[in-house]
PQR file of N, CA, C, O and H, with PARSE charges and radii, in Angstrom:
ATOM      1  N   UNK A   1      -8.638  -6.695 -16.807 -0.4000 1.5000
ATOM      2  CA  UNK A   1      -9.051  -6.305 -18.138 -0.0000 2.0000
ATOM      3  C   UNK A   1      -8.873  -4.798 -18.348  0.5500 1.7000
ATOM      4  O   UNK A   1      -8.381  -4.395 -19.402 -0.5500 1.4000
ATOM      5  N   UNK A   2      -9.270  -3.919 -17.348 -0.4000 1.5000
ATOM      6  CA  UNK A   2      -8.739  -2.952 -17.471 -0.0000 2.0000
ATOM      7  C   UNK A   2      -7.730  -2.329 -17.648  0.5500 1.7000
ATOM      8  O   UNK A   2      -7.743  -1.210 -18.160 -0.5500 1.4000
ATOM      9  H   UNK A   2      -9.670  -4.246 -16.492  0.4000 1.0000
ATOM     10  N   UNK A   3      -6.405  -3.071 -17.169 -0.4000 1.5000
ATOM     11  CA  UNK A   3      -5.256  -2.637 -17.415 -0.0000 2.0000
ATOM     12  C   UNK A   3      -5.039  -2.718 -18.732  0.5500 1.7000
ATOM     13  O   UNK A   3      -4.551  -1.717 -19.257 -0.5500 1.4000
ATOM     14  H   UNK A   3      -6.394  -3.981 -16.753  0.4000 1.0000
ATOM     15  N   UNK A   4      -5.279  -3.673 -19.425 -0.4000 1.5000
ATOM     16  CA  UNK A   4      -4.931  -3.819 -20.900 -0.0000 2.0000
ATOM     17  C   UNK A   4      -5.012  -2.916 -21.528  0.5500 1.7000
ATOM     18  O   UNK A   4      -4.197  -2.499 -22.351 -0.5500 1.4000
ATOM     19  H   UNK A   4      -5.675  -4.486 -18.998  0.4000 1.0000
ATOM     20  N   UNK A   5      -6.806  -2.142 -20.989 -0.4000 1.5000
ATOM     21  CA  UNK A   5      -7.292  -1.128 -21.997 -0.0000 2.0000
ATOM     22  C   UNK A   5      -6.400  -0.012 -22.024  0.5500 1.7000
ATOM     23  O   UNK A   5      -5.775   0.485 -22.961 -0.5500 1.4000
ATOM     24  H   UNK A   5      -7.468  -2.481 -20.320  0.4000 1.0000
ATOM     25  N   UNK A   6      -6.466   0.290 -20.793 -0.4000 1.5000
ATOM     26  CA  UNK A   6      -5.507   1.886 -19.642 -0.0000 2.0000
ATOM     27  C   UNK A   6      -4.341   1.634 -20.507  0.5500 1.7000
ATOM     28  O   UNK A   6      -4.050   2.495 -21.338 -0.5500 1.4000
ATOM     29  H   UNK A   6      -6.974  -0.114 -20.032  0.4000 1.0000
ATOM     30  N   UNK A   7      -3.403   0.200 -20.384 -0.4000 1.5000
ATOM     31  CA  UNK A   7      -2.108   0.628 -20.282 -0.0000 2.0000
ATOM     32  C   UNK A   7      -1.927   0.484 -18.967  0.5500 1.7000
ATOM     33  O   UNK A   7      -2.722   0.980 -18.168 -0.5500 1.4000
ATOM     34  H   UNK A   7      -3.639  -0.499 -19.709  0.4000 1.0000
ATOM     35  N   UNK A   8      -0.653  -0.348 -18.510 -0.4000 1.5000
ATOM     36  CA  UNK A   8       0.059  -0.499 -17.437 -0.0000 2.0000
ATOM     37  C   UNK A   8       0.129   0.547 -16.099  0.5500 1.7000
ATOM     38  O   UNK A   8      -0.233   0.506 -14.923 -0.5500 1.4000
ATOM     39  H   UNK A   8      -0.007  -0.751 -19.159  0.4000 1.0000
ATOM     40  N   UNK A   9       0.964   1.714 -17.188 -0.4000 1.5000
ATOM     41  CA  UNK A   9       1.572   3.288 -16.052 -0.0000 2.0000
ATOM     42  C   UNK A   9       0.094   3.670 -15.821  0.5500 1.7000
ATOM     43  O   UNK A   9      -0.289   3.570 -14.655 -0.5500 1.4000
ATOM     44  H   UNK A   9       1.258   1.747 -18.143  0.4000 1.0000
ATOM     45  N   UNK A  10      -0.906   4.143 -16.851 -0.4000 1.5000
ATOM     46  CA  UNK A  10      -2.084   4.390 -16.767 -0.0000 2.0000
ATOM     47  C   UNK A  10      -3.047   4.162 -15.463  0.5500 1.7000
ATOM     48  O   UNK A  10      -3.448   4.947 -14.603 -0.5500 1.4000
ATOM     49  H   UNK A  10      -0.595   4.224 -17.798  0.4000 1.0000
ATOM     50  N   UNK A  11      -3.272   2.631 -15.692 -0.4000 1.5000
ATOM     51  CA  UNK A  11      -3.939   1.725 -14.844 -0.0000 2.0000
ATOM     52  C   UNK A  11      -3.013   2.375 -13.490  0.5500 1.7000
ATOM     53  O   UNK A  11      -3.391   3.333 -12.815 -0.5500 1.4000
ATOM     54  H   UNK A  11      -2.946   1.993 -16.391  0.4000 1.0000
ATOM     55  N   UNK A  12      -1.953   1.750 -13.317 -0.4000 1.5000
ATOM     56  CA  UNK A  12      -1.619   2.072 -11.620 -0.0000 2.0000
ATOM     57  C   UNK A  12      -1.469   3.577 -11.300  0.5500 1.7000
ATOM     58  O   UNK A  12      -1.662   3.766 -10.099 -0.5500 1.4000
ATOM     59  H   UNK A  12      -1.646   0.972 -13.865  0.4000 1.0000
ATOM     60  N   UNK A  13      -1.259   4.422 -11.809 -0.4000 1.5000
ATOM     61  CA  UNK A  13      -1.297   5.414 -12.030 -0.0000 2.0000
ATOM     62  C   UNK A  13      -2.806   6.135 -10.990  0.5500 1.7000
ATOM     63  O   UNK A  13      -2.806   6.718  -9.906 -0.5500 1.4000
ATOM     64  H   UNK A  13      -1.103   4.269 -12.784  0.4000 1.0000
ATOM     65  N   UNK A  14      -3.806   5.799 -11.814 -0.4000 1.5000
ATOM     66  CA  UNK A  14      -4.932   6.083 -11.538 -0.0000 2.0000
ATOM     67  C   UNK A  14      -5.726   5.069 -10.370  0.5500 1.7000
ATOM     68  O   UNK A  14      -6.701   5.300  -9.655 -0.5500 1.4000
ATOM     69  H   UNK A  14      -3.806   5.325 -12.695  0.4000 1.0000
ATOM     70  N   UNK A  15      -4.878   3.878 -10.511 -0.4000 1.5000
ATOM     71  CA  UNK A  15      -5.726   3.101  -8.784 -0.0000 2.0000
ATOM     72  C   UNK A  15      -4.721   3.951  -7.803  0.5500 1.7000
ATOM     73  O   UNK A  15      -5.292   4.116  -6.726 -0.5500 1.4000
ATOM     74  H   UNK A  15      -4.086   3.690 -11.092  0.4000 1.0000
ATOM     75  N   UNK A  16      -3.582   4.469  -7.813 -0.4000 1.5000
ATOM     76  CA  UNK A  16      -3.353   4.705  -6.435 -0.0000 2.0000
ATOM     77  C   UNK A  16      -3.605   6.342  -6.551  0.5500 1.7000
ATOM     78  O   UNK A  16      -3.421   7.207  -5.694 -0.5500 1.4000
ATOM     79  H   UNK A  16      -3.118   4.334  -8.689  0.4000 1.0000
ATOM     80  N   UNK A  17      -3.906   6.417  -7.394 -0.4000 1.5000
ATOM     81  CA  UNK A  17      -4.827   8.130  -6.987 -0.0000 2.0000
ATOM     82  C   UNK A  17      -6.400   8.201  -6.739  0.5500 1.7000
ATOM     83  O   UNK A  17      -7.174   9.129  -6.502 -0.5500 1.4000
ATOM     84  H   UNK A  17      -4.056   5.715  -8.090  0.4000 1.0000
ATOM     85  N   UNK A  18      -6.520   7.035  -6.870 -0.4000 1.5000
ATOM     86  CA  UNK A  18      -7.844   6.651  -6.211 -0.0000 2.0000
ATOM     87  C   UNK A  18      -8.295   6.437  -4.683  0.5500 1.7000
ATOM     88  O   UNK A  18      -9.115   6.867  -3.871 -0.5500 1.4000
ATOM     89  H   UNK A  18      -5.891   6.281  -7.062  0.4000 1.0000
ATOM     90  N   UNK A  19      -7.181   5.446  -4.803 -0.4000 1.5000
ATOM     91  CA  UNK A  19      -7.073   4.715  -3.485 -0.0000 2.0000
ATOM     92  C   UNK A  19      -6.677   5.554  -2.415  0.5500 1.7000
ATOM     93  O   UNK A  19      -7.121   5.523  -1.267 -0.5500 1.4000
ATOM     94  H   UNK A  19      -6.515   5.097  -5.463  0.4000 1.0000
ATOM     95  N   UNK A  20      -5.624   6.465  -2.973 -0.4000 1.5000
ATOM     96  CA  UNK A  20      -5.310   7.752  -1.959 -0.0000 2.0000
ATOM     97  C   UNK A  20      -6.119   9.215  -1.220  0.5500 1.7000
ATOM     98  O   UNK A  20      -6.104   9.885  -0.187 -0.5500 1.4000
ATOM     99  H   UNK A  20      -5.264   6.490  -3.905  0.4000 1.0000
ATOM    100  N   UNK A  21      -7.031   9.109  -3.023 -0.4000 1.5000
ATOM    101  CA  UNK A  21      -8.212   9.987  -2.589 -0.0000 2.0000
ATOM    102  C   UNK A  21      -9.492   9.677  -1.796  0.5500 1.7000
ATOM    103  O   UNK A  21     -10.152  10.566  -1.258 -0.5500 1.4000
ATOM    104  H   UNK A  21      -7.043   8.565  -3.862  0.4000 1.0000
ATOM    105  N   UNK A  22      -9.782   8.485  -1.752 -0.4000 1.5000
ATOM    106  CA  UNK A  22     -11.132   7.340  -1.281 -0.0000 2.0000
ATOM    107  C   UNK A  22     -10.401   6.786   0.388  0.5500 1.7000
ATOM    108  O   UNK A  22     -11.213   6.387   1.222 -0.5500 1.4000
ATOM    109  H   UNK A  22      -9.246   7.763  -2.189  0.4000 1.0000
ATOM    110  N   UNK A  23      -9.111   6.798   0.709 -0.4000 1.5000
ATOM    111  CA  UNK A  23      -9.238   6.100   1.676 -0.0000 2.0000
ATOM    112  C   UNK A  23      -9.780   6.103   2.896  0.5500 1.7000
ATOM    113  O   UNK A  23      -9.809   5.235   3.768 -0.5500 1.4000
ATOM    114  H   UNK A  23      -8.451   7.122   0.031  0.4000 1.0000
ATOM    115  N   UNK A  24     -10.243   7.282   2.842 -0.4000 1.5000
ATOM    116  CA  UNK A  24     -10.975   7.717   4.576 -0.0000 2.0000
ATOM    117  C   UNK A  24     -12.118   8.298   3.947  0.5500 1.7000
ATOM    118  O   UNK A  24     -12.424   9.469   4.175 -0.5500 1.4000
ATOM    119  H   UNK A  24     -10.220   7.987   2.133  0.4000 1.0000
ATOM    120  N   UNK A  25     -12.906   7.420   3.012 -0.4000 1.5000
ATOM    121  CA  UNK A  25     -14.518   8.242   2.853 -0.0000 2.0000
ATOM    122  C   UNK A  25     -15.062   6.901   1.639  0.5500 1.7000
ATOM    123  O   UNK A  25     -14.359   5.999   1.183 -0.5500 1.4000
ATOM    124  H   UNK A  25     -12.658   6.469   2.827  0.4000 1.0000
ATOM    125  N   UNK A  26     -16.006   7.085   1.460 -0.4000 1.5000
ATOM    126  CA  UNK A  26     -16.693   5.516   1.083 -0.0000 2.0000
ATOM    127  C   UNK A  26     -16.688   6.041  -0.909  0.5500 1.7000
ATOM    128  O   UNK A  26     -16.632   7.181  -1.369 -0.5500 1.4000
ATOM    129  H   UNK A  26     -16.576   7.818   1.831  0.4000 1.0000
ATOM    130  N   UNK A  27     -16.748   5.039  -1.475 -0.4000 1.5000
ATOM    131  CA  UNK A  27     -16.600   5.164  -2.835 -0.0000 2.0000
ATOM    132  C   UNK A  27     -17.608   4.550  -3.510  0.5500 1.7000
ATOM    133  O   UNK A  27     -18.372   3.796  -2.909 -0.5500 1.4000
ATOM    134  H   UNK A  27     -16.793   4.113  -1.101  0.4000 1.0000
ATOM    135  N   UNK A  28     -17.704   4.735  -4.510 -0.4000 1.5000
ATOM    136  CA  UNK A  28     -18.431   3.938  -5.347 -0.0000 2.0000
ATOM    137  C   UNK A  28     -17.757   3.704  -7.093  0.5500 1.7000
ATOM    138  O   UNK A  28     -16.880   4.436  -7.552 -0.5500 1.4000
ATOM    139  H   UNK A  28     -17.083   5.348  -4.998  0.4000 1.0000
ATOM    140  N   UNK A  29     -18.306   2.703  -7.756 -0.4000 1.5000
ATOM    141  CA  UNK A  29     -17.824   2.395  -9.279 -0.0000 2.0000
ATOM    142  C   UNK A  29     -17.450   3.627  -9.943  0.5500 1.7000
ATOM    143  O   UNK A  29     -16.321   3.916 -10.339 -0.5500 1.4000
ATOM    144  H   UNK A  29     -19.019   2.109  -7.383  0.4000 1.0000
ATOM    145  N   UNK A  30     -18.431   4.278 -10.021 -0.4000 1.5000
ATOM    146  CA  UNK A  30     -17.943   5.696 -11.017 -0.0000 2.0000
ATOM    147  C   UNK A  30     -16.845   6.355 -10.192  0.5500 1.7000
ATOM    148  O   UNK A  30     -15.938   6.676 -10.961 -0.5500 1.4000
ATOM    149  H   UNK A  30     -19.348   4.043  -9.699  0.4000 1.0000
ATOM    150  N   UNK A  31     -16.629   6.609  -9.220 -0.4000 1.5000
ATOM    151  CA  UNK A  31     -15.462   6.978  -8.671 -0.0000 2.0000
ATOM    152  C   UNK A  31     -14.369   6.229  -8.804  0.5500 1.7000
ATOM    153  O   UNK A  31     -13.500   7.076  -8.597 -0.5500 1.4000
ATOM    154  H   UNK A  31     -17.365   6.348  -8.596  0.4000 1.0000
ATOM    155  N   UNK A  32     -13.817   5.249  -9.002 -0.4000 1.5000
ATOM    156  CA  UNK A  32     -12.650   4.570  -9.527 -0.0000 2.0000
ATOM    157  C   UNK A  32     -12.610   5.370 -11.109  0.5500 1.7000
ATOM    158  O   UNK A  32     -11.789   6.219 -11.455 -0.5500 1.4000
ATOM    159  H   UNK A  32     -14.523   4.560  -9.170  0.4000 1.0000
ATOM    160  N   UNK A  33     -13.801   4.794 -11.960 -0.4000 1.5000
ATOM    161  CA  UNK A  33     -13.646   5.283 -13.360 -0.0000 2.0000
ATOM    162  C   UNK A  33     -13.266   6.741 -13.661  0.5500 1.7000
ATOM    163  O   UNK A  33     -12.699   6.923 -14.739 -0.5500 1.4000
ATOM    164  H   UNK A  33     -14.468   4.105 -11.678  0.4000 1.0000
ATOM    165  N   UNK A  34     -13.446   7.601 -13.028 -0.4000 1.5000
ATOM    166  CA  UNK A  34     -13.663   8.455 -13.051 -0.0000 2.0000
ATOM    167  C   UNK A  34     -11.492   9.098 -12.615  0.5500 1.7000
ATOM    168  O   UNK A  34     -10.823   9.988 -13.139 -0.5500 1.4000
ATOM    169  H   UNK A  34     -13.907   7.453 -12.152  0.4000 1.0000
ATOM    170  N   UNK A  35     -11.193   8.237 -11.649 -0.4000 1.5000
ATOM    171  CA  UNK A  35      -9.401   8.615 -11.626 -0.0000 2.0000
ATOM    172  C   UNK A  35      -8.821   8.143 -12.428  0.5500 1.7000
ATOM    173  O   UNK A  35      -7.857   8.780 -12.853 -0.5500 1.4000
ATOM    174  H   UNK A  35     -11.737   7.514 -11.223  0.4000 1.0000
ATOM    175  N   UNK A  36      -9.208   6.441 -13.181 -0.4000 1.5000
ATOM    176  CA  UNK A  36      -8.722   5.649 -14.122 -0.0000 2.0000
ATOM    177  C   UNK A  36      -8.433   6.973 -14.928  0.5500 1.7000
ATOM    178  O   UNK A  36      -7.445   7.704 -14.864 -0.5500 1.4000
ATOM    179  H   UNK A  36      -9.991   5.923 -12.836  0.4000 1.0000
ATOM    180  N   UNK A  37      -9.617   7.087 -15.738 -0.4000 1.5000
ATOM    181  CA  UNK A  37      -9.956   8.332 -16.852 -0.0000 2.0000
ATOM    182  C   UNK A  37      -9.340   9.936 -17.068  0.5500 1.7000
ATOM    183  O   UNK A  37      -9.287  10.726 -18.011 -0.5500 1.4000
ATOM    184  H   UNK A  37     -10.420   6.494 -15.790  0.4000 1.0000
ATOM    185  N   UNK A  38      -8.922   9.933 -15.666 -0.4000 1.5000
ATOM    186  CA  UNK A  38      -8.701  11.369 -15.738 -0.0000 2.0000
ATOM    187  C   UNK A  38      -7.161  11.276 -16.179  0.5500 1.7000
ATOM    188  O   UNK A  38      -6.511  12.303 -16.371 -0.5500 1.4000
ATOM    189  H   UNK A  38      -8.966   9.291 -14.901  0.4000 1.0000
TER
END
C-alpha cells in the first residue's frame, strides 16, 4: 500500500536506504517512515 502512495522509484528508493542504513543496528516503524519520507 505504500508503494502506491510513494510511487514506485520513491518506495524502493527509500527501503534500500533504509535497509542499508539499519542493517547492523536494530530499527523501529518510525525509522523506515522516516527514509520512505525523506
Amino acid at each position: 500500500m505504500m508503494k502506491y502512495f510513494l510511487g514506485d522509484d520513491n518506495f524502493k528508493n527509500g527501503l534500500m536506504n533504509y535497509l542499508n542504513a539499519k542493517k547492523f543496528d536494530n530499527a523501529v516503524q518510525d525509522d523506515l517512515w522516516e527514509h520512505l519520507t525523506a
